[in-house]
N, C-alpha and C positions, 0 to 999 in steps of 0.2 A: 360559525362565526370565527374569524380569525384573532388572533392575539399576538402581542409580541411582547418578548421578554429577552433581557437583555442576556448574550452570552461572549465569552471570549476560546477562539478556536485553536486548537492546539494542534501541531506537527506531528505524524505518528510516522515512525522510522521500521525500520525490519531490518536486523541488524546480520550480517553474518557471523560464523564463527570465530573467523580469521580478523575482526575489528573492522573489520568495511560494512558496507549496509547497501541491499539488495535496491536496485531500481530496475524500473519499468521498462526492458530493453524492445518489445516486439510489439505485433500485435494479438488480442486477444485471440484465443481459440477455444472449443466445444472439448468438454469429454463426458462425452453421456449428457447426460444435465447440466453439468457443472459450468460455468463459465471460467476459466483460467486465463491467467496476463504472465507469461513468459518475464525475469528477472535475472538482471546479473550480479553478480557482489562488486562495489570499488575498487577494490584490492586484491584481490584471488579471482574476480572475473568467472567463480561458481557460479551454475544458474540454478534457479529453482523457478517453478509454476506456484504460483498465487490467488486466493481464489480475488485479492482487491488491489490496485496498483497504490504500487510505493514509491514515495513516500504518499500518501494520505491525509485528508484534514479531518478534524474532529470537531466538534461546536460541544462545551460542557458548561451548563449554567453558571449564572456569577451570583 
């Protein structure tokens, strides 16, 4: 049976070093098992592999 219960959803960031925050520049690829989402920083234009894309939502009870 289903139920509902009230929640409000939050923004979750991946921040770089450099004060920029990592997004979701490609598309997804395999390594082994893993599912990874390729990422680049705002500001320094660093990339890093992720295993969830950024930024992301959250849903946390109220």
């Amino acid at each position: 049976m289903e139920r509902e219960a009230p929640a409000k959803v939050v923004i979750v960031y991946y921040d770089c070093e450099c004060g920029g925050e990592y997004r979701v520049s490609g598309k997804l690829f395999l390594d082994g098992d893993d599912v990874l989402f390729p990422h680049t920083c705002t500001k320094c234009e660093a990339g890093i592999n992720l295993p969830e894309k950024y930024p992301t939502y959250k849903f946390k009870p109220v």
